[in-house]
Each structure stands twice: as structure tokens, then as C-alpha cells.
N, CA, C and O of each residue as an XYZ file, in Angstrom:
580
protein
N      24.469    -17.359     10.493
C      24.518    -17.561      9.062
C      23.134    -17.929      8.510
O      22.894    -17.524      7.373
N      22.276    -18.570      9.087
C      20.786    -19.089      8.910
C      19.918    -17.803      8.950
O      18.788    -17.954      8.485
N      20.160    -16.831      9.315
C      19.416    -16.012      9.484
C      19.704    -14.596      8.498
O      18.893    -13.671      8.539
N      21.165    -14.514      7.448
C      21.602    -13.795      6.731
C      20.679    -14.426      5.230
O      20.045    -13.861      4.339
N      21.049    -16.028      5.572
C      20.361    -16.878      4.299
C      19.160    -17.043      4.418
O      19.068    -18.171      3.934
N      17.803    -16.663      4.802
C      17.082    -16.316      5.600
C      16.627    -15.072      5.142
O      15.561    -15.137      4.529
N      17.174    -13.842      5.272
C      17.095    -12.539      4.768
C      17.516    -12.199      3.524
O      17.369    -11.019      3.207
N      17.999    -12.940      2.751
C      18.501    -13.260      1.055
C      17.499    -13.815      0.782
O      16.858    -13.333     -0.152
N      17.124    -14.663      1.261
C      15.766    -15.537      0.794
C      14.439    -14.641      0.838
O      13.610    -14.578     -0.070
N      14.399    -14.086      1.831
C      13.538    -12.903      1.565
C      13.147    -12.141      0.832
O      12.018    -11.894      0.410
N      14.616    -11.513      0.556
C      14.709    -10.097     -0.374
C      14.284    -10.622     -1.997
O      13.620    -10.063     -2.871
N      14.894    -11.775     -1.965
C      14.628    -12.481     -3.359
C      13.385    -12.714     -3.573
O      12.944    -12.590     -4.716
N      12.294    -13.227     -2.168
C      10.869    -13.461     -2.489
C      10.099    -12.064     -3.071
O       9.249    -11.928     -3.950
N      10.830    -11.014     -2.118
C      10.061     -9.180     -2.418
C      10.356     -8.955     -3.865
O       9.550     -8.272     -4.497
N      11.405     -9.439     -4.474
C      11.422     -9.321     -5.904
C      11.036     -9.922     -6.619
O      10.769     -9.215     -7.590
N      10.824    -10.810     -6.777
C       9.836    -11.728     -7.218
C       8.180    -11.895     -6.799
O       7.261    -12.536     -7.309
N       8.250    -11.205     -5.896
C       6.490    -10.370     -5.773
C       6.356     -9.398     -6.627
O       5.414     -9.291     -7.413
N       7.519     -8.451     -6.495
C       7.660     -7.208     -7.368
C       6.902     -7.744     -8.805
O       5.804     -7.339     -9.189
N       7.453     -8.396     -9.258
C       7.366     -9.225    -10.841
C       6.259    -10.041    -11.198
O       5.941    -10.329    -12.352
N       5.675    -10.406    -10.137
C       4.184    -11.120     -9.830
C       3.231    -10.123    -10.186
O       2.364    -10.202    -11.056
N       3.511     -9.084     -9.345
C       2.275     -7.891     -9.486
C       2.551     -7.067    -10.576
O       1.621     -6.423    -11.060
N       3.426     -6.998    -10.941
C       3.954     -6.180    -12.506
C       3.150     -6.857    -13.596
O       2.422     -6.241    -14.375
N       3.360     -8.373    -13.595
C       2.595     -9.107    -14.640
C       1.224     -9.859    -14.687
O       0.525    -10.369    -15.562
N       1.165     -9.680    -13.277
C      -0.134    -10.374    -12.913
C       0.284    -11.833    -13.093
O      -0.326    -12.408    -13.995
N       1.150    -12.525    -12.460
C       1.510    -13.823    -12.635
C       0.498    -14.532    -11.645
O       0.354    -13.793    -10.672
N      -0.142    -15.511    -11.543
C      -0.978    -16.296    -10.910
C       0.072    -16.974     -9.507
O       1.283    -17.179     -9.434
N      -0.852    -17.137     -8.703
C      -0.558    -17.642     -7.105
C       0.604    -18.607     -7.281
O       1.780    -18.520     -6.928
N      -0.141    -19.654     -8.000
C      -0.123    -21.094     -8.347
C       1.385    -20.816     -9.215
O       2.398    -21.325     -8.735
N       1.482    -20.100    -10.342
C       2.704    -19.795    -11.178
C       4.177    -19.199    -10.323
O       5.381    -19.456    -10.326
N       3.398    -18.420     -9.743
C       4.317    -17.651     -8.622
C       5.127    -19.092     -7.684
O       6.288    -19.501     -7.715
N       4.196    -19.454     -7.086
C       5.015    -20.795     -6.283
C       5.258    -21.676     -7.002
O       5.722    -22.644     -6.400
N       5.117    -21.850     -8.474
C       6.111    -22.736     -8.981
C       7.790    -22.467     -9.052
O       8.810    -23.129     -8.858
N       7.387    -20.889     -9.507
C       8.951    -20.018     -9.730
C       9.647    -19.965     -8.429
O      10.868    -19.851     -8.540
N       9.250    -20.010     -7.395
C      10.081    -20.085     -6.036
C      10.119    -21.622     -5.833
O      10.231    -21.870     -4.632
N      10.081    -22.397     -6.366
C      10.322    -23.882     -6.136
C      11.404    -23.917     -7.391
O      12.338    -24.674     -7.129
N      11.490    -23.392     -8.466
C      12.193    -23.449     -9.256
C      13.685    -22.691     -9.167
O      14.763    -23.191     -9.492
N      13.423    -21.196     -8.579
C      14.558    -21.162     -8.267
C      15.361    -21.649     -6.895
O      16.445    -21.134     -6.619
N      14.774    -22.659     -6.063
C      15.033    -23.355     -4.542
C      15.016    -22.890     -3.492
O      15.749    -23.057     -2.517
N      13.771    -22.001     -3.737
C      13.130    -20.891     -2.365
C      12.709    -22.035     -1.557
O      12.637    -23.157     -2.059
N      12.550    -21.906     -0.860
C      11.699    -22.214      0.704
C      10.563    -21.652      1.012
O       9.660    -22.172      1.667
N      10.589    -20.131      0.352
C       9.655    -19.804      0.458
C       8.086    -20.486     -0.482
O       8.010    -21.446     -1.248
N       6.692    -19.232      0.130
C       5.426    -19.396     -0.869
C       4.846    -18.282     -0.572
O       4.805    -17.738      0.531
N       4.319    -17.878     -1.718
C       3.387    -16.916     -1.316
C       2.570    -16.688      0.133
O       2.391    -15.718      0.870
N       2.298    -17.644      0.143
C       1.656    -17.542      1.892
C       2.568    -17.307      2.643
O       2.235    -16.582      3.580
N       3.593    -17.616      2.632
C       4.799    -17.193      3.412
C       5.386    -16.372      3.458
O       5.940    -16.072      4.515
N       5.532    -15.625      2.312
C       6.110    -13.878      1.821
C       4.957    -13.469      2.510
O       5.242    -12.964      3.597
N       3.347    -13.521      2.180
C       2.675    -12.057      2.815
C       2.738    -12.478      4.042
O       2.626    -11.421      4.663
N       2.871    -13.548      5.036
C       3.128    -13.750      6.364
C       4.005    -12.453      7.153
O       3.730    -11.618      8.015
N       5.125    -12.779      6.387
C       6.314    -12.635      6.427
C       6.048    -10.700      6.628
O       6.434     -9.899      7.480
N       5.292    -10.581      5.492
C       5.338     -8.823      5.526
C       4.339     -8.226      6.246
O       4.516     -7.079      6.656
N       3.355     -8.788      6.462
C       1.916     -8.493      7.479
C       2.611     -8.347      8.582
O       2.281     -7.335      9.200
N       3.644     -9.111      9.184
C       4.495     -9.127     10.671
C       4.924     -8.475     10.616
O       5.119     -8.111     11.775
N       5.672     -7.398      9.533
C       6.491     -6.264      9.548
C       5.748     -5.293      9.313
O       5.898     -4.331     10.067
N       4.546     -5.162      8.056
C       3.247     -3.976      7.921
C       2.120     -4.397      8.977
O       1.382     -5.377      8.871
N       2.127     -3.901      9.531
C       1.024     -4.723     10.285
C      -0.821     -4.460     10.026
O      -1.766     -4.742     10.763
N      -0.785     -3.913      8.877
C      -2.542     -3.911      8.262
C      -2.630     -4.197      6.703
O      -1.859     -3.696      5.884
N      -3.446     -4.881      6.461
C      -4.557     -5.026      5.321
C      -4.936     -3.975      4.452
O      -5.276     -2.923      4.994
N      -4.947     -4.039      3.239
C      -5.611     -3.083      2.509
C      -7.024     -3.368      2.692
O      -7.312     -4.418      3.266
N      -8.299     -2.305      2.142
C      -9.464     -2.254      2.474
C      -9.971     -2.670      1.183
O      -9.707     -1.861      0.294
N     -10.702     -3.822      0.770
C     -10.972     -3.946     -0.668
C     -12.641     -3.558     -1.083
O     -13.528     -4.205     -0.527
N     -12.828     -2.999     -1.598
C     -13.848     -1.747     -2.241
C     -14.342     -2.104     -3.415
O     -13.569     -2.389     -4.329
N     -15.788     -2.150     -3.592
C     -15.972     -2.515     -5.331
C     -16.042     -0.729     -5.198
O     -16.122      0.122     -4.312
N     -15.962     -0.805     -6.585
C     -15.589      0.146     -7.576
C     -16.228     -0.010     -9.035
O     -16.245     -1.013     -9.749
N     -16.824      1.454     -9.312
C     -17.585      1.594    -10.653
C     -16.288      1.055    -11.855
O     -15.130      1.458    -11.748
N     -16.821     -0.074    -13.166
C     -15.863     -0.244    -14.006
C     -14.793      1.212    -14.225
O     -13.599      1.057    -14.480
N     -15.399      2.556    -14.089
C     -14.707      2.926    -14.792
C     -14.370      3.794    -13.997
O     -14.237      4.906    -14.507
N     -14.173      3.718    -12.909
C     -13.284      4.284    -11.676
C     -14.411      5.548    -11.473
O     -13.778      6.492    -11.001
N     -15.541      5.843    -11.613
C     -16.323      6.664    -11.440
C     -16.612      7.132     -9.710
O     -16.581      8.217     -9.130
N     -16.859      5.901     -9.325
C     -16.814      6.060     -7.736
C     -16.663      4.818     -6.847
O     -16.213      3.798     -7.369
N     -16.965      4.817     -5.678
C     -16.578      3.420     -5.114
C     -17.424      3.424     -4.261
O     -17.347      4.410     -3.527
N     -18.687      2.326     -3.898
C     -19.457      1.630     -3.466
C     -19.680      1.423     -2.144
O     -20.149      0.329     -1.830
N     -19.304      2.734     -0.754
C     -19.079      2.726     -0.183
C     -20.034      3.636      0.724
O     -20.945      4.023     -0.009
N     -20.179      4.087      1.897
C     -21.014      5.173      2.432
C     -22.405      5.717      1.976
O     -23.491      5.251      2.318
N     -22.255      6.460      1.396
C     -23.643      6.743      0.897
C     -23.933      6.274     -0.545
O     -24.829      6.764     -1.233
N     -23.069      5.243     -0.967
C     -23.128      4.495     -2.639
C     -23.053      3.306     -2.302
O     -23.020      2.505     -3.237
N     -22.986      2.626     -0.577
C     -22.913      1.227     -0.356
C     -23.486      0.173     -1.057
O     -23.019     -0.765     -1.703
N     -25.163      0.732     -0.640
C     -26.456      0.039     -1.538
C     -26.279      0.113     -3.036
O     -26.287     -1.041     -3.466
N     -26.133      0.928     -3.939
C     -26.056      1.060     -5.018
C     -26.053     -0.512     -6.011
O     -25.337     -1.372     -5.499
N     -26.640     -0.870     -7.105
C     -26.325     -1.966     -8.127
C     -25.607     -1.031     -9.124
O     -24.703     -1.418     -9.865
N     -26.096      0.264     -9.083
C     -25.297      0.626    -10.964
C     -24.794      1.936    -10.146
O     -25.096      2.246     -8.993
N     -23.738      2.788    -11.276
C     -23.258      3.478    -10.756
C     -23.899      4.955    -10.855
O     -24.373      5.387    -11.905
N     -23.862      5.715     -9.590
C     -24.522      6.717    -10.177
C     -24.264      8.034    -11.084
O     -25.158      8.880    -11.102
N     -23.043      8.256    -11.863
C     -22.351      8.637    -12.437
C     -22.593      8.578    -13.929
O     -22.950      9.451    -14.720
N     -22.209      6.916    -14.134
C     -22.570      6.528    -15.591
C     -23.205      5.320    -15.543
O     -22.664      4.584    -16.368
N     -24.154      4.724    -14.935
C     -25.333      4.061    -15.090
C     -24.495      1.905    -15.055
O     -25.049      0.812    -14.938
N     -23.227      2.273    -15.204
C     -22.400      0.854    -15.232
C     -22.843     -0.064    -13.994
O     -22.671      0.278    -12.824
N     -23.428     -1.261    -14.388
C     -23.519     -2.502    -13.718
C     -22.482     -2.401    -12.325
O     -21.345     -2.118    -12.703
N     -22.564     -2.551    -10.875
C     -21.457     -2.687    -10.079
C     -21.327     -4.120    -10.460
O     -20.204     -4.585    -10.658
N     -22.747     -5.093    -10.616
C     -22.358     -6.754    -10.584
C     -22.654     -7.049    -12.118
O     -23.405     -6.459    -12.895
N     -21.477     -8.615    -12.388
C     -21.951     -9.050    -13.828
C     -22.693    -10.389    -13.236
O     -22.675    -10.918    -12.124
N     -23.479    -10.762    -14.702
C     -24.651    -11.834    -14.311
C     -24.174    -12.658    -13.064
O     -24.927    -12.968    -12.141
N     -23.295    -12.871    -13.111
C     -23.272    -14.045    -11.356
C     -22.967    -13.321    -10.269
O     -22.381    -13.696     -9.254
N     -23.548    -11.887    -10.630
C     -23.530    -11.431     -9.019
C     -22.401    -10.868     -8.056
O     -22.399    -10.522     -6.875
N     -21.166    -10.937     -9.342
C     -19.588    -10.995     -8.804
C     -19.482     -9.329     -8.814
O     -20.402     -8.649     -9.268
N     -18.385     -8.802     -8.320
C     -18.393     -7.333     -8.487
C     -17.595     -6.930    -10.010
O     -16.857     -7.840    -10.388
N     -17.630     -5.910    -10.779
C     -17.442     -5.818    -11.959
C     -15.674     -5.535    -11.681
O     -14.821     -6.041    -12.410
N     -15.382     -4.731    -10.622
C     -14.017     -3.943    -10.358
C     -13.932     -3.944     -8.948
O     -14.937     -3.506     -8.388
N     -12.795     -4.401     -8.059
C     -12.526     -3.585     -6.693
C     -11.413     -3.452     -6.830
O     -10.566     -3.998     -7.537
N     -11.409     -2.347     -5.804
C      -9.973     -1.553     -5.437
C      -9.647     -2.132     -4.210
O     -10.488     -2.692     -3.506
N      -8.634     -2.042     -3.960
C      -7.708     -1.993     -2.647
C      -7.512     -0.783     -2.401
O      -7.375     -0.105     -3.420
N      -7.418     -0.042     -1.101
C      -7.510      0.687     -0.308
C      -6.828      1.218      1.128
O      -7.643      1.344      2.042
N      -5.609      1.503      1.403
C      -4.779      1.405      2.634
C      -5.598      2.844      3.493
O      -6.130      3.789      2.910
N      -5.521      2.698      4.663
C      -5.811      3.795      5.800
C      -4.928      4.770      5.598
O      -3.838      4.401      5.161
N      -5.092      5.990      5.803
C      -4.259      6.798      5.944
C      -3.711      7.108      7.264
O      -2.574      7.436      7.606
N      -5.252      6.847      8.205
C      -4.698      6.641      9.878
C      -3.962      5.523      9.471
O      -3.225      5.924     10.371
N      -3.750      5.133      9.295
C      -2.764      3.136      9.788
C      -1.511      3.616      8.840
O      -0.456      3.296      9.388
N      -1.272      4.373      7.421
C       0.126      4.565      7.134
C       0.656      5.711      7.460
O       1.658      6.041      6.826
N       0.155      6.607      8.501
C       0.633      7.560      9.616
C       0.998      6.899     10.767
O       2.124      7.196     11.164
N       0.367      6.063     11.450
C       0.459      5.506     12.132
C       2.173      4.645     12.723
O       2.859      4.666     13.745
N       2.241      3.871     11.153
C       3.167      3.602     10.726
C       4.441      4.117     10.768
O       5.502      3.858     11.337
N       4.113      4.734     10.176
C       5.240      6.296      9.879
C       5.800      6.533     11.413
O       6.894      6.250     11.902
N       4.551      7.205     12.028
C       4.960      7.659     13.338
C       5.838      6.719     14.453
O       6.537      7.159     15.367
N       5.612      5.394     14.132
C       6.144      4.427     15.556
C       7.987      4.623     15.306
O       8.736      4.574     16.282
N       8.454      4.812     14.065
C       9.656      4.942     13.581
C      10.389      6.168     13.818
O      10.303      7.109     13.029
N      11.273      6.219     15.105
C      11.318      7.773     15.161
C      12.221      8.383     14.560
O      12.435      9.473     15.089
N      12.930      8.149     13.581
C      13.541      8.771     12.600
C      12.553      9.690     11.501
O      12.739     10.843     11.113
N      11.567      8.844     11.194
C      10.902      9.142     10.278
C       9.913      9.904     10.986
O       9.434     10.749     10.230
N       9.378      9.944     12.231
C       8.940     11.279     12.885
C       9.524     11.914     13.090
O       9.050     13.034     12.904
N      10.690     11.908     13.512
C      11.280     13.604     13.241
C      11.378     14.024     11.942
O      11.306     15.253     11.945
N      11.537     13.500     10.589
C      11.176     13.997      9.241
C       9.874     14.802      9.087
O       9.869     16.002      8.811
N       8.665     13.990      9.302
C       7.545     14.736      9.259
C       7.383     16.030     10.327
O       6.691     17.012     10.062
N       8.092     15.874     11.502
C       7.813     17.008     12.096
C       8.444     18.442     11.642
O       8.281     19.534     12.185
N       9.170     18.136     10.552
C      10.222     19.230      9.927
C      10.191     20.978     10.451
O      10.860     21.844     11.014
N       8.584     20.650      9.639
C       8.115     21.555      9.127
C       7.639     22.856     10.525
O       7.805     24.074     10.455
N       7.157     22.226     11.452
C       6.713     22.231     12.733
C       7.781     22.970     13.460
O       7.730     24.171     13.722
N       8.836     22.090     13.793
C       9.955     22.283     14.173
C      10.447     23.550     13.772
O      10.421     24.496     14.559
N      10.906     23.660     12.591
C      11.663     24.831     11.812
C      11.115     25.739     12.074
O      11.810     26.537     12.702
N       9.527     26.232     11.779
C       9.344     27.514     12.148
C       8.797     27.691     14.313
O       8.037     28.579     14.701
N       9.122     27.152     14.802
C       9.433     26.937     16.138
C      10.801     28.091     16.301
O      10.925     29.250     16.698
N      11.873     26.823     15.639
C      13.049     27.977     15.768
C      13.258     29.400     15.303
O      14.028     30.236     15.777
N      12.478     29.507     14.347
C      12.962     30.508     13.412
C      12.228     31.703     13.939
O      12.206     32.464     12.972
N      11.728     32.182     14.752
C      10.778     32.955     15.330
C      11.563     34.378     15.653
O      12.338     34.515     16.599
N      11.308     35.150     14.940
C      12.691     36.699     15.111
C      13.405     36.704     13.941
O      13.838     37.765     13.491
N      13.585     35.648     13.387
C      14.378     36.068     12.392
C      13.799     35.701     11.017
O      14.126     34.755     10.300
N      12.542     36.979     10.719
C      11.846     36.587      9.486
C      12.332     37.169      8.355
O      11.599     36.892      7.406
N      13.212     37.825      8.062
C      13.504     38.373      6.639
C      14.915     37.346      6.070
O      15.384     37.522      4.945
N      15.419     36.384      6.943
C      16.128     35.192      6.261
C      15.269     34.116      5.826
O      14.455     33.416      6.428
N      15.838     34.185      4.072
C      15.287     32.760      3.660
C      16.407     31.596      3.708
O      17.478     31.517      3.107
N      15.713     30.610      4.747
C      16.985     29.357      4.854
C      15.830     27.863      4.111
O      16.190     26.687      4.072
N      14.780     28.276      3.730
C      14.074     26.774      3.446
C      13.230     27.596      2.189
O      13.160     28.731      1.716
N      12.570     26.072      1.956
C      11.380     26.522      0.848
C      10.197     27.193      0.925
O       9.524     27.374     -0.090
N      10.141     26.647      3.444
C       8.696     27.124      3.672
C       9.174     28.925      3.793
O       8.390     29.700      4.341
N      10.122     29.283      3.389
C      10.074     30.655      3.586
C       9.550     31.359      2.184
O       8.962     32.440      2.235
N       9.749     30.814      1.168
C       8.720     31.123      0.250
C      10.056     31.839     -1.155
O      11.256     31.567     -1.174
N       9.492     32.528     -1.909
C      10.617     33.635     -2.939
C       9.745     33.495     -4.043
O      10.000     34.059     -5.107
């Protein structure tokens, strides 16, 4: 039973993250509202909680104000952007914009350890495997019309 109430308590924190990041509610505001409605939980404890189940980090990136490019590889060095000339830093040196950034190796990765959801992606693979001789039936989309 501790562990159903436990997983309610959870689901309730993911929605109430949901609503955090929708409004941009502050850390500090956020763990008042889970003390208010008689969570157990805290923010530190929800992303705990989901890092153990996602197991990577987004990559955080400054980024030109105006999404021009991102500050990375051969724009690492950069102060302004080379696009439209925008400041990357304001007077204290802070970055003007960053992005967050997920791997695409790491949410394949992902994907793949779940083998339900690898056999989904392999669909495509699969199907024309079988289908080999019998090309003038259309049974999918990859057959085209």
C-alpha cells in the first residue's frame, strides 16, 4: 500500500512539474505548493526521482538572443553573434539566452533498451524483409500510391 501511495504521490508531483514549467513558477513557489497540498515530495526529489528512471541530463548551450545560432563548435569562442551582431553576454558577463539540449544518441539509446519500443522502430526494416516477391501489393504506406 506504501508503495501505490508512493506512486500517486508521484504522478501528482509530474503534474505539478507539468504546471511549473508551463508557468515558469519558481523552485521556491513550486515547494511551497507541494507542502501545501501534503506532498512529501520537493523538487529535488521529483528530478531525483526521474534522472533514476531517464537516466541523462539535458546539454545547456548559450544561444544567440534570437535563436540565430548556438555557441558551440566552431561559434564556441564567439562574444556576439555571427548572424546578427547580438551580445552572447549582458554587462555582468551572464549569457543573454541558453538552451537545453537532449542527445539524440542517449534518446535512441533510450528507446532501444525497451524492447517493445524496438521492435516499433524496427518496423520499417522488418516489413520490407518480409515482403520480398511480392511487390505489386500495397499493404503499408512504405509501399507508396
Amino acid at each position: 500500500m506504501l508503495i501505490l501511495f508512493y506512486f500517486s504521490d508521484f504522478i501528482q508531483g509530474l503534474c505539478l512539474l507539468h504546471t511549473k514549467a508551463l508557468h515558469s513558477i519558481s523552485d521556491a513557489a513550486f515547494n511551497k505548493i507541494l507542502d501545501n497540498v501534503n506532498s512529501n515530495l520537493t523538487i529535488h526529489k521529483l528530478k531525483k526521482k526521474i534522472n533514476s528512471i531517464i537516466p541523462f541530463e539535458p546539454q545547456r548551450y548559450d544561444t544567440c538572443k534570437n535563436s540565430c545560432i548556438a555557441f558551440t563548435s566552431l561559434y564556441e569562442s564567439l562574444t556576439s553573434c555571427s548572424k546578427c551582431n547580438e551580445n552572447r553576454y549582458d554587462d555582468n558577463g551572464k549569457p543573454v539566452n541558453t538552451t537545453f539540449f537532449f542527445s539524440l544518441k542517449e534518446c535512441l539509446i533510450i528507446q532501444y533498451k525497451n524492447k517493445e519500443r524496438a521492435d516499433e522502430l524496427q518496423y520499417r526494416n522488418t516489413y520490407f524483409q518480409n515482403k520480398e516477391g511480392n511487390e505489386e501489393i500495397y499493404a503499408d504506406i512504405f509501399d507508396g500510391m
